[in-house]
N, CA, C and O atoms as a printed pandas DataFrame, in Angstrom:
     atom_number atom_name residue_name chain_id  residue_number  x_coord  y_coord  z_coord
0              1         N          UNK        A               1  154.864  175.666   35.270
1              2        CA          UNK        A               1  154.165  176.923   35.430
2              3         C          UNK        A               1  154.037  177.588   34.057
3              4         O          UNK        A               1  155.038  177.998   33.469
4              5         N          UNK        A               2  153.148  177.664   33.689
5              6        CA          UNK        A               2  152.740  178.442   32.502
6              7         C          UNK        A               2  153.109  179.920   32.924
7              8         O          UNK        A               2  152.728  180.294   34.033
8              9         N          UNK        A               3  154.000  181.001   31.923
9             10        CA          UNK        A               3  153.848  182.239   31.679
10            11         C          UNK        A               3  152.962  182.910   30.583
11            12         O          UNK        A               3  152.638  182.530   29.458
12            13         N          UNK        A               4  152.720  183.883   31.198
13            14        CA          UNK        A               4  151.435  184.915   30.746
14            15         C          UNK        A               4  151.804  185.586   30.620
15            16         O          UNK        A               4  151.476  186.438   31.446
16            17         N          UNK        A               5  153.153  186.208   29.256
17            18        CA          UNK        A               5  153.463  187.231   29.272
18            19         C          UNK        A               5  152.532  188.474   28.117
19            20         O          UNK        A               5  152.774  189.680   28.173
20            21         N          UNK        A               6  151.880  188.096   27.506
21            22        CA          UNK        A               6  151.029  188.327   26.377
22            23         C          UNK        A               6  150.226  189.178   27.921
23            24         O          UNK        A               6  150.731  190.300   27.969
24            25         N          UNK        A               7  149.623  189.074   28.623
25            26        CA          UNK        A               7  148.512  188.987   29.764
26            27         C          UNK        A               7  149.169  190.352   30.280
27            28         O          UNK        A               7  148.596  191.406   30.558
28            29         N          UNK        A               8  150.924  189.950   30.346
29            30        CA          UNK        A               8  151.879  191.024   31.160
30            31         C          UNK        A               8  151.925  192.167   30.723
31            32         O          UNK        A               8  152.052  193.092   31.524
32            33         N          UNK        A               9  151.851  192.371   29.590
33            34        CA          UNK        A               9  152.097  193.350   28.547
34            35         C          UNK        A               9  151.139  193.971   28.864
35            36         O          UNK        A               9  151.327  195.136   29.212
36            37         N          UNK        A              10  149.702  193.404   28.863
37            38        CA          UNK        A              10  148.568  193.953   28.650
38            39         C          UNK        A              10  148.222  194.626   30.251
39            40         O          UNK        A              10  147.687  195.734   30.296
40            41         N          UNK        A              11  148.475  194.074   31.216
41            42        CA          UNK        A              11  148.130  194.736   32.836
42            43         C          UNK        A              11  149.299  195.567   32.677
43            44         O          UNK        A              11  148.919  196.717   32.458
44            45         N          UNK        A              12  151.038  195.447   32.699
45            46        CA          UNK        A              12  151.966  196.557   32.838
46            47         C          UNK        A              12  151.354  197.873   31.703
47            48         O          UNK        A              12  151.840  198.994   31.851
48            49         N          UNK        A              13  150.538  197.703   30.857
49            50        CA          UNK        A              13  150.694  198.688   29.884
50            51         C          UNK        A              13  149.666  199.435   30.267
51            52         O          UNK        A              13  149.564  200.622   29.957
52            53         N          UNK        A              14  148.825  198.803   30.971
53            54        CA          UNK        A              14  147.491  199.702   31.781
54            55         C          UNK        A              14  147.763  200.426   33.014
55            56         O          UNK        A              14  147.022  201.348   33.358
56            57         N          UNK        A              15  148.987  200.000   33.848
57            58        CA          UNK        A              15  149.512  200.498   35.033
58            59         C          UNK        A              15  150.812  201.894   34.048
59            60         O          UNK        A              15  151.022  202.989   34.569
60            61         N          UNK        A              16  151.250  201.628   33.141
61            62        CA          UNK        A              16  152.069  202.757   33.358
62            63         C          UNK        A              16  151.381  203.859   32.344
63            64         O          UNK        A              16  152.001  204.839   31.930
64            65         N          UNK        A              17  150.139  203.591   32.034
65            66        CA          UNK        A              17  149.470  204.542   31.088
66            67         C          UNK        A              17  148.537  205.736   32.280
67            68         O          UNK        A              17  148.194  206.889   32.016
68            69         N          UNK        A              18  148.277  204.839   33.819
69            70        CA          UNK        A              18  148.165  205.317   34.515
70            71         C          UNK        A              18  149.252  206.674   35.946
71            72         O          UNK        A              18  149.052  207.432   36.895
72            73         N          UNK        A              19  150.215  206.180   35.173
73            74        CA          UNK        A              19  151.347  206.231   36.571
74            75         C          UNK        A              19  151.994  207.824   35.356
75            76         O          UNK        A              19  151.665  208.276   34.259
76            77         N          UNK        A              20  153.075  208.168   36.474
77            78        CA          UNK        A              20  153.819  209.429   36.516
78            79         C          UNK        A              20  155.038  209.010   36.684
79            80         O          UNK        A              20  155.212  208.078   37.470
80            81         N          UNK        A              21  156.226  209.621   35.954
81            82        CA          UNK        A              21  157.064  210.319   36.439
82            83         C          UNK        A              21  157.867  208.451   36.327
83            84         O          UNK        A              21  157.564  207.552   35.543
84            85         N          UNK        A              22  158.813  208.454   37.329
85            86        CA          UNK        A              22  159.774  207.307   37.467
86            87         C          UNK        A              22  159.049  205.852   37.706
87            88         O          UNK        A              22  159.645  204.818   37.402
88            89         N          UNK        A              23  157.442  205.828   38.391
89            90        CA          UNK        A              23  157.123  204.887   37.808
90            91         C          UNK        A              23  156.701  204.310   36.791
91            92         O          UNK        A              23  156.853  203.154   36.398
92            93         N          UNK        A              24  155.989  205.442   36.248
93            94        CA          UNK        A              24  155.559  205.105   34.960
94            95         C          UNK        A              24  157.179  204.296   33.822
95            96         O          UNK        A              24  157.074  203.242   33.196
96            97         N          UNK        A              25  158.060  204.886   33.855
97            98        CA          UNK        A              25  159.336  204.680   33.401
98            99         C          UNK        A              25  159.517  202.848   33.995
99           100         O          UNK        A              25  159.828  201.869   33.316
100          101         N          UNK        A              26  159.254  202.909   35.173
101          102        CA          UNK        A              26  159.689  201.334   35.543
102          103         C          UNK        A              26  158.589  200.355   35.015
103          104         O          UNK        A              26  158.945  199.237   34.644
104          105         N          UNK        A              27  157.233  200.725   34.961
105          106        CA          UNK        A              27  156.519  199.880   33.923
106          107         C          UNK        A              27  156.981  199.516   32.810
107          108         O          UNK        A              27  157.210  198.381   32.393
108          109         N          UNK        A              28  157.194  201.102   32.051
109          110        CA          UNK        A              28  158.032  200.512   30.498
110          111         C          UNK        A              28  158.650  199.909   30.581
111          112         O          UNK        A              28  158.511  198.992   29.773
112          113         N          UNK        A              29  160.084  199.749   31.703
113          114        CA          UNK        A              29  160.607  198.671   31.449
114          115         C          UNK        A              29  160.261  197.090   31.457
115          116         O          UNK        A              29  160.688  196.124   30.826
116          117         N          UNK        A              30  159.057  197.321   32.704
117          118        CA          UNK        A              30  158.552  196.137   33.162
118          119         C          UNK        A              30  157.439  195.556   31.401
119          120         O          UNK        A              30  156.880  194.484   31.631
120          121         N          UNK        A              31  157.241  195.907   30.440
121          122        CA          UNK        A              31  156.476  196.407   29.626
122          123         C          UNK        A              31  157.500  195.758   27.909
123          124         O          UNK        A              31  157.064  195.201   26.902
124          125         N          UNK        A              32  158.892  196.174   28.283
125          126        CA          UNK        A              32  159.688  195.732   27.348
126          127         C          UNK        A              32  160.240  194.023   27.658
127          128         O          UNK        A              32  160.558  193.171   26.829
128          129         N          UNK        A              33  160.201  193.927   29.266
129          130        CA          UNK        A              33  161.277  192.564   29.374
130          131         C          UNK        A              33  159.671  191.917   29.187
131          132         O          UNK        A              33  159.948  191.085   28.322
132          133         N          UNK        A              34  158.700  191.804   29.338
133          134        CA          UNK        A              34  157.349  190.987   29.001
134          135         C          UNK        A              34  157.279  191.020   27.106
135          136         O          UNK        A              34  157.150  189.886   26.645
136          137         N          UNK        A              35  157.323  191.709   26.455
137          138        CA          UNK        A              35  157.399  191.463   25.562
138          139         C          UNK        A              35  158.805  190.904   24.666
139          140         O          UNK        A              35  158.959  190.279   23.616
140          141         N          UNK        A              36  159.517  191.368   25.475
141          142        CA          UNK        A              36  160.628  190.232   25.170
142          143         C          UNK        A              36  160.399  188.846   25.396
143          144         O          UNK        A              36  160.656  188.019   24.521
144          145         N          UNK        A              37  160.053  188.613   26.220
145          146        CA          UNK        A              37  160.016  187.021   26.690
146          147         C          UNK        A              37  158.613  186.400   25.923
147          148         O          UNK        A              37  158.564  185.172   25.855
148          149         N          UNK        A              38  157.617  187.077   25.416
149          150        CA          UNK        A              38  156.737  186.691   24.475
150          151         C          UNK        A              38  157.563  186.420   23.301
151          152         O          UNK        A              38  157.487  185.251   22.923
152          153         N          UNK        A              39  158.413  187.259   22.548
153          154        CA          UNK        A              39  159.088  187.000   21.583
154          155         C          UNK        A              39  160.030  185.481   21.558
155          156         O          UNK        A              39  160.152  184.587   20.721
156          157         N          UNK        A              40  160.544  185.697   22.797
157          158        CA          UNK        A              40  161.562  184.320   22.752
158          159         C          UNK        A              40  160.520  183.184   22.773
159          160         O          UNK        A              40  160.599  182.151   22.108
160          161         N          UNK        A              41  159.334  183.581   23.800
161          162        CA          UNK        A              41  158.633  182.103   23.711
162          163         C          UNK        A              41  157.978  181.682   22.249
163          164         O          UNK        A              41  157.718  180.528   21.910
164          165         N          UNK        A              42  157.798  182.714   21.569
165          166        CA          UNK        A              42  157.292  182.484   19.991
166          167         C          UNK        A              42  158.478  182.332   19.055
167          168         O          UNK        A              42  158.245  182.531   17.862
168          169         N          UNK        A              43  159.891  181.963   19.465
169          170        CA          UNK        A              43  161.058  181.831   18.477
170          171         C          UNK        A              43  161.546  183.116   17.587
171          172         O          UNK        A              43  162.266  183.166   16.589
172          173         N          UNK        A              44  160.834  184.199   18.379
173          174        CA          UNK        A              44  161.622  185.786   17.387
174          175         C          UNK        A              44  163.029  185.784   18.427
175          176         O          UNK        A              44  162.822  186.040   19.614
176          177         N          UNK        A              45  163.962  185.595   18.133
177          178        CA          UNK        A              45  164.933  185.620   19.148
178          179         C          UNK        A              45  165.271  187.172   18.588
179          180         O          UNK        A              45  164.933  188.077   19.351
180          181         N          UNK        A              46  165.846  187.517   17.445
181          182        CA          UNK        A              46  165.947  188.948   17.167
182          183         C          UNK        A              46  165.124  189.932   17.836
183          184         O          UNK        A              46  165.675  190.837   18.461
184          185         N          UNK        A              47  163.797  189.848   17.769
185          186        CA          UNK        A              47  162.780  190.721   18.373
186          187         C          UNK        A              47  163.211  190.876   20.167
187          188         O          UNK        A              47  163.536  191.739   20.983
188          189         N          UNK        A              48  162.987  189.615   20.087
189          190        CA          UNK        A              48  163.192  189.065   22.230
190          191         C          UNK        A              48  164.760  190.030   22.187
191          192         O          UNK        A              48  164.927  191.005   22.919
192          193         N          UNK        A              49  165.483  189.688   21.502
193          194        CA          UNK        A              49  166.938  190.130   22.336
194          195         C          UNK        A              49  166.801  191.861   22.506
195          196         O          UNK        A              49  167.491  192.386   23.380
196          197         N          UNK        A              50  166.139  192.493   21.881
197          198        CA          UNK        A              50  165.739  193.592   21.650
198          199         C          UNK        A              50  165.187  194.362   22.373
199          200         O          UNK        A              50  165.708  195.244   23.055
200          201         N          UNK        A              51  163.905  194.040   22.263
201          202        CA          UNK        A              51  163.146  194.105   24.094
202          203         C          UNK        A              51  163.731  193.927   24.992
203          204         O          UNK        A              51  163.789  194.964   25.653
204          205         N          UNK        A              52  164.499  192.739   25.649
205          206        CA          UNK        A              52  165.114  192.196   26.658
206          207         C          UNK        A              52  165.859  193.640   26.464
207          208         O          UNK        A              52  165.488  194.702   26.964
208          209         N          UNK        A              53  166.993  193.432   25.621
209          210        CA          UNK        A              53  167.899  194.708   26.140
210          211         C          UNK        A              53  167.128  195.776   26.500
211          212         O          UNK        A              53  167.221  196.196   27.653
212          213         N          UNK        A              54  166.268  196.371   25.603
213          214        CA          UNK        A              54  165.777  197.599   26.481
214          215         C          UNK        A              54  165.108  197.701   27.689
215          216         O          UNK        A              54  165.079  198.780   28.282
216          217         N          UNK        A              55  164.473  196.538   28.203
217          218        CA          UNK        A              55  163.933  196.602   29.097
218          219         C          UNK        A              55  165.084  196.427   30.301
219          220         O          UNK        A              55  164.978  197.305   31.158
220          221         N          UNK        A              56  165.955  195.652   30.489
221          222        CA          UNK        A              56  167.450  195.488   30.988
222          223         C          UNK        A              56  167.541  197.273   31.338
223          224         O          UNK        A              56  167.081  197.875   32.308
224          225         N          UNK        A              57  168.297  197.794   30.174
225          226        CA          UNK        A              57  168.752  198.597   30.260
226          227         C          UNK        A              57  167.736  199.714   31.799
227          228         O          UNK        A              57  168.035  200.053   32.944
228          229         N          UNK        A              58  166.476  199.911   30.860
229          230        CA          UNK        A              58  165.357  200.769   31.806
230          231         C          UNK        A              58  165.633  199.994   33.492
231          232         O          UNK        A              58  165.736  200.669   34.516
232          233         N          UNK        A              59  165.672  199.234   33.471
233          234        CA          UNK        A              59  165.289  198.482   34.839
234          235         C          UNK        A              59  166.684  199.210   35.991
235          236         O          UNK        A              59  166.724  199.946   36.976
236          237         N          UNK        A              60  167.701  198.438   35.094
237          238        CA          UNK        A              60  168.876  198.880   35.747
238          239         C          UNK        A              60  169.067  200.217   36.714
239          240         O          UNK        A              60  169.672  200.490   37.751
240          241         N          UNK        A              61  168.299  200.811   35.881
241          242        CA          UNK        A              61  167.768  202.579   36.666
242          243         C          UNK        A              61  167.649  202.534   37.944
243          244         O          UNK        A              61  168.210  203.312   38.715
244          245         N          UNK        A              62  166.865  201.565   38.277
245          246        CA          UNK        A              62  166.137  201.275   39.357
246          247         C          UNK        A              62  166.547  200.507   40.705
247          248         O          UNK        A              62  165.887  200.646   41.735
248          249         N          UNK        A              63  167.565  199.770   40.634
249          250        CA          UNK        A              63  168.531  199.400   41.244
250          251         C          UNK        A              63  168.952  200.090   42.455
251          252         O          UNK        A              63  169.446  201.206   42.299
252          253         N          UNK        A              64  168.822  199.533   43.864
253          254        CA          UNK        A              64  168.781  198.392   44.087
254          255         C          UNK        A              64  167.099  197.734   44.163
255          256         O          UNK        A              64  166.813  196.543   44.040
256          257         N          UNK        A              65  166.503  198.432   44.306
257          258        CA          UNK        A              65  165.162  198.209   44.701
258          259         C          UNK        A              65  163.798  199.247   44.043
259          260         O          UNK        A              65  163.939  200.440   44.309
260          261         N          UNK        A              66  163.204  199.075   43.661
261          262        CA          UNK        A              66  161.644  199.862   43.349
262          263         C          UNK        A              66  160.434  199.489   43.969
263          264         O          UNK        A              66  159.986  198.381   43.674
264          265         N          UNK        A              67  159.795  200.217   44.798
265          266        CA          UNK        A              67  158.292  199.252   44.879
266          267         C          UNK        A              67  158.658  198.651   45.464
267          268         O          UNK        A              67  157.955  197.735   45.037
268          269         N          UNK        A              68  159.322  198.105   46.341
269          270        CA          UNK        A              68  159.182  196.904   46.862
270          271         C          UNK        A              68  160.248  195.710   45.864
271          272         O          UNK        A              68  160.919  195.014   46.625
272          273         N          UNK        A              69  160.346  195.581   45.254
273          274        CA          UNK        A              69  160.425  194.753   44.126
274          275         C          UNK        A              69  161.815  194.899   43.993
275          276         O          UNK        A              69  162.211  195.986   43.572
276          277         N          UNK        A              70  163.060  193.585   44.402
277          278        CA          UNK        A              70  164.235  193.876   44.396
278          279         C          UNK        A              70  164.565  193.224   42.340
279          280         O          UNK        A              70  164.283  192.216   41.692
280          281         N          UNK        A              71  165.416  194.787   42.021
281          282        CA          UNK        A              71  165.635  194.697   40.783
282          283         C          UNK        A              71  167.083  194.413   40.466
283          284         O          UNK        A              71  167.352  194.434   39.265
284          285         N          UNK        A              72  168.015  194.166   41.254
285          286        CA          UNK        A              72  169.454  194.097   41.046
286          287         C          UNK        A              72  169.007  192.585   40.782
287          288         O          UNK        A              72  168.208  192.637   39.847
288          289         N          UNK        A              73  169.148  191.455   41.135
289          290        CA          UNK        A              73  168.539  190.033   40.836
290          291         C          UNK        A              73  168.069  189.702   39.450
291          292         O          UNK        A              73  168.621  188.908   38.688
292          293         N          UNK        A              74  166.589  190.656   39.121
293          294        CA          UNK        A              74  165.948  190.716   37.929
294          295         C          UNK        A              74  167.272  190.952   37.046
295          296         O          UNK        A              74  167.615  189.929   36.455
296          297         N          UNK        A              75  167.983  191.923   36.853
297          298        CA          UNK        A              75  169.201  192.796   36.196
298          299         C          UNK        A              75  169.942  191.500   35.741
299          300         O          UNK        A              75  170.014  191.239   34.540
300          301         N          UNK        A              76  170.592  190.537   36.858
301          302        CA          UNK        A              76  171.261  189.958   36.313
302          303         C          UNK        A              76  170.500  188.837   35.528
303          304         O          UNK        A              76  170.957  188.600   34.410
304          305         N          UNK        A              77  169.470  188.148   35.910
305          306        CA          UNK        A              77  168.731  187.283   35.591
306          307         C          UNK        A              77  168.735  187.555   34.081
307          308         O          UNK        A              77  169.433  186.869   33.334
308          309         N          UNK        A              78  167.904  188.623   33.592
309          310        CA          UNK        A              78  167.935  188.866   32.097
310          311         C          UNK        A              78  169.149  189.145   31.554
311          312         O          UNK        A              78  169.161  189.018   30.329
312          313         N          UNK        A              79  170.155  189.475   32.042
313          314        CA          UNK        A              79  171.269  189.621   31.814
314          315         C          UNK        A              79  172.304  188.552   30.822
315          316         O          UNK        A              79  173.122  188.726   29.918
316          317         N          UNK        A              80  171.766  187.430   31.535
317          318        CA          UNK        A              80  171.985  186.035   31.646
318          319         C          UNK        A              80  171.456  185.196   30.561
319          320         O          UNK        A              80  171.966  184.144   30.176
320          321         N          UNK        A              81  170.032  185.932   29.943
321          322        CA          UNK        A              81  169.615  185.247   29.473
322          323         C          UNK        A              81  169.583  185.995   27.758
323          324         O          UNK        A              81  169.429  185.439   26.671
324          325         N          UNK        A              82  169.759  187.181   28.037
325          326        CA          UNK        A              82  169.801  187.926   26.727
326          327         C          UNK        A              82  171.536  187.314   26.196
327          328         O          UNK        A              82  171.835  187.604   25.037
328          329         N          UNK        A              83  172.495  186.592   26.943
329          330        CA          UNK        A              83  173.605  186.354   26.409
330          331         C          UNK        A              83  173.480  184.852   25.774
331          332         O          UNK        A              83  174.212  184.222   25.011
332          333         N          UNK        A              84  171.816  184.445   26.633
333          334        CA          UNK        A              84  171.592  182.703   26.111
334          335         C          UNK        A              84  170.537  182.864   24.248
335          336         O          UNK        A              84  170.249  182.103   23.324
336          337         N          UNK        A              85  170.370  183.992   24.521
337          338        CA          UNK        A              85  169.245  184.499   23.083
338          339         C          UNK        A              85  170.397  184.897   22.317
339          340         O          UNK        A              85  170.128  184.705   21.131
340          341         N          UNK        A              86  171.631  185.393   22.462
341          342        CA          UNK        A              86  172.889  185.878   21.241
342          343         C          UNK        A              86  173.010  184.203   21.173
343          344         O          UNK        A              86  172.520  183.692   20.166
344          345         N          UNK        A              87  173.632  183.295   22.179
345          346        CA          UNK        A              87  174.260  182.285   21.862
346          347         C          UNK        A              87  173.218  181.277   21.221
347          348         O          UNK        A              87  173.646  180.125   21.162
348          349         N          UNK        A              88  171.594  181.528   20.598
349          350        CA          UNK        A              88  170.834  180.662   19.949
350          351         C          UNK        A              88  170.949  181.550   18.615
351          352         O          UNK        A              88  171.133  181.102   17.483
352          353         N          UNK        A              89  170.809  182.847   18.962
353          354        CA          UNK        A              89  170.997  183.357   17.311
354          355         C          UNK        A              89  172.344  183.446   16.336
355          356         O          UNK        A              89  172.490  183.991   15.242
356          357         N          UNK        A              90  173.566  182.450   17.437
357          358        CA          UNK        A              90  174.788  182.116   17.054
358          359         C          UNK        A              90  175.160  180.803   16.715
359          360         O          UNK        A              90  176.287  180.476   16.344
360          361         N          UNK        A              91  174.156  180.029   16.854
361          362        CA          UNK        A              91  173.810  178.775   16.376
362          363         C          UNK        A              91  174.412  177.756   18.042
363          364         O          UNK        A              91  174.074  176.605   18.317
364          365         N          UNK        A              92  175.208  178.533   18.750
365          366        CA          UNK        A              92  176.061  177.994   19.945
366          367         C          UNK        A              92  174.841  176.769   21.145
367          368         O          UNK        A              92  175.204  175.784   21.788
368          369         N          UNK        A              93  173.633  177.283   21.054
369          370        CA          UNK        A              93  172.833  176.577   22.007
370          371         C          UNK        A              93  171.410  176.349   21.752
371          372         O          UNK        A              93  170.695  177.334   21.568
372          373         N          UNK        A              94  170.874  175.086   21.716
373          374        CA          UNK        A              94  168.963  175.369   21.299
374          375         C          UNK        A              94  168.544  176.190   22.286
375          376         O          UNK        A              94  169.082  176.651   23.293
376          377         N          UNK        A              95  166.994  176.318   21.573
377          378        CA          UNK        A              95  166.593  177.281   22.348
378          379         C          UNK        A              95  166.020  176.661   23.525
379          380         O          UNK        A              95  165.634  177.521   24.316
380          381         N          UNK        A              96  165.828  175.474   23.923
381          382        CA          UNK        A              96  165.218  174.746   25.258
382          383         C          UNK        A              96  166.183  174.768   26.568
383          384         O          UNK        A              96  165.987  174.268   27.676
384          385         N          UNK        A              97  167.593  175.720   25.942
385          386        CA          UNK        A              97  168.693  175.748   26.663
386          387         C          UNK        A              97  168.731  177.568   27.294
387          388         O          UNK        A              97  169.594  178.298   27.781
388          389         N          UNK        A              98  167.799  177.651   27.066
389          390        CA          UNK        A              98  167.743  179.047   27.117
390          391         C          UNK        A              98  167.326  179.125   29.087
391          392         O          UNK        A              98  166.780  178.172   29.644
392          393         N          UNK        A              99  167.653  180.199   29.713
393          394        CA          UNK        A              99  167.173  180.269   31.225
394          395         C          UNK        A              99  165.899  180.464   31.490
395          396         O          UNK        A              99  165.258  181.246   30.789
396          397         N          UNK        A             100  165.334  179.822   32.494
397          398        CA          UNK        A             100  163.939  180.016   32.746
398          399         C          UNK        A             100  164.073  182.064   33.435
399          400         O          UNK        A             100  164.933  182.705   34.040
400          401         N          UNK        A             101  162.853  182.334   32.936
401          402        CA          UNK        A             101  162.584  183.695   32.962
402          403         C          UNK        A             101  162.052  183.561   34.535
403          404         O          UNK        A             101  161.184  182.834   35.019
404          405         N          UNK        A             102  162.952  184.589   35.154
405          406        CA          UNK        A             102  162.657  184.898   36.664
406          407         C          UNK        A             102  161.818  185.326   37.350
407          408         O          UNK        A             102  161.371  186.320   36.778
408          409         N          UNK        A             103  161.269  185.148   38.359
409          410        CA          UNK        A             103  160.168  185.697   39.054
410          411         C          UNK        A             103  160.609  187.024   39.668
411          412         O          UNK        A             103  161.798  187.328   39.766
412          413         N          UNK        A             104  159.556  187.838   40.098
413          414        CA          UNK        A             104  159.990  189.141   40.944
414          415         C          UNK        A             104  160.248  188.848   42.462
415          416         O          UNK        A             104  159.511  188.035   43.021
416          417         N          UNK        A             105  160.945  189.274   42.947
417          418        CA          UNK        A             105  161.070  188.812   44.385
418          419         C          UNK        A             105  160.673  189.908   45.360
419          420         O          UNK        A             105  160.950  190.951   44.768
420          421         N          UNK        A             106  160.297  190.131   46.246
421          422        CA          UNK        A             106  160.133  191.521   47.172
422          423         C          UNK        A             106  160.989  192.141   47.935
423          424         O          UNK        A             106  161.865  191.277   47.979
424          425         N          UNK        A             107  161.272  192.767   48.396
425          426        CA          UNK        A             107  162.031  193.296   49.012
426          427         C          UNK        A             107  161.334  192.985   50.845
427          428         O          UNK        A             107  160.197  193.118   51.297
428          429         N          UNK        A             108  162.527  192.577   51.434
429          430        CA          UNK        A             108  161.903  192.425   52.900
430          431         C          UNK        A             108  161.841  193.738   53.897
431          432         O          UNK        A             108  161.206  193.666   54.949
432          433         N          UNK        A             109  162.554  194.976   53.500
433          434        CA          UNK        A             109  162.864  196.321   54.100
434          435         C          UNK        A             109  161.118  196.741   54.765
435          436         O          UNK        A             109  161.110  197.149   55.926
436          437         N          UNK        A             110  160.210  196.670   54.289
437          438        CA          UNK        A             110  159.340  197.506   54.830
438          439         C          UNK        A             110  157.986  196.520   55.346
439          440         O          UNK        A             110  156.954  197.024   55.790
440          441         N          UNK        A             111  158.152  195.363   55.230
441          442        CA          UNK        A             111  157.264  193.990   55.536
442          443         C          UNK        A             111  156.825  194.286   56.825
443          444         O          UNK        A             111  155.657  194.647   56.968
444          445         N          UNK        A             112  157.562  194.194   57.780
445          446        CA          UNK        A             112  157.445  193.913   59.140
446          447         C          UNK        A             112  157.349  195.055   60.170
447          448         O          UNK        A             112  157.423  194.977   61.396
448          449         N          UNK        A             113  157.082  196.620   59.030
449          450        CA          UNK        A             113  157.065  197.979   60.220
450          451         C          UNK        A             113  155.624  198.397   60.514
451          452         O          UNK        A             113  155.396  199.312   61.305
């Protein structure tokens, strides 16, 4: 599966230029972990770990759930992987060892009312 995070950046940055208040806030985050993961896929691991954290951090806010969109999962996922971007900029692991970047999952709470 090819990622489109270059693509991500560019639709999240049009949705929270539109939005208010706490969503607009969950774009940015959604806005930082996409440009993080552009960075790692282009070998800026400094840049990526950067983004990643901030976007981490923003997301966490949001917990357990936003939108639909369960974020405790996401949380750890990057979590996971911003410790696999220290351990390449520590010489500890290549970067092909790094975690595949997670999908969003939905939340099942409001599907079926």
């Amino acid at each position: 599966m090819k990622r489109k995070f270059f693509e991500c950046h560019d639709l999240f940055e049009e949705i929270w230029m539109s939005e208010e208040g706490s969503d607009a806030e969950f774009f940015r985050a959604l806005i930082h972990l996409a440009v993080g993961c552009y960075h790692m896929k282009n070998g800026n691991y400094r840049g990526a770990k950067s983004q990643l954290i901030k976007g981490t951090q923003k997301l966490k806010l949001f917990e357990p759930e936003h939108l639909e969109i369960l974020i405790s999962p996401l949380v750890a996922s990057f979590r996971d992987i911003i410790l696999d971007v220290e351990r390449v900029l520590q010489g500890h692991i290549k970067a092909d060892e790094i975690r595949d970047v997670p999908m969003m999952d939905r939340s099942t709470k409001n599907r079926f009312q």
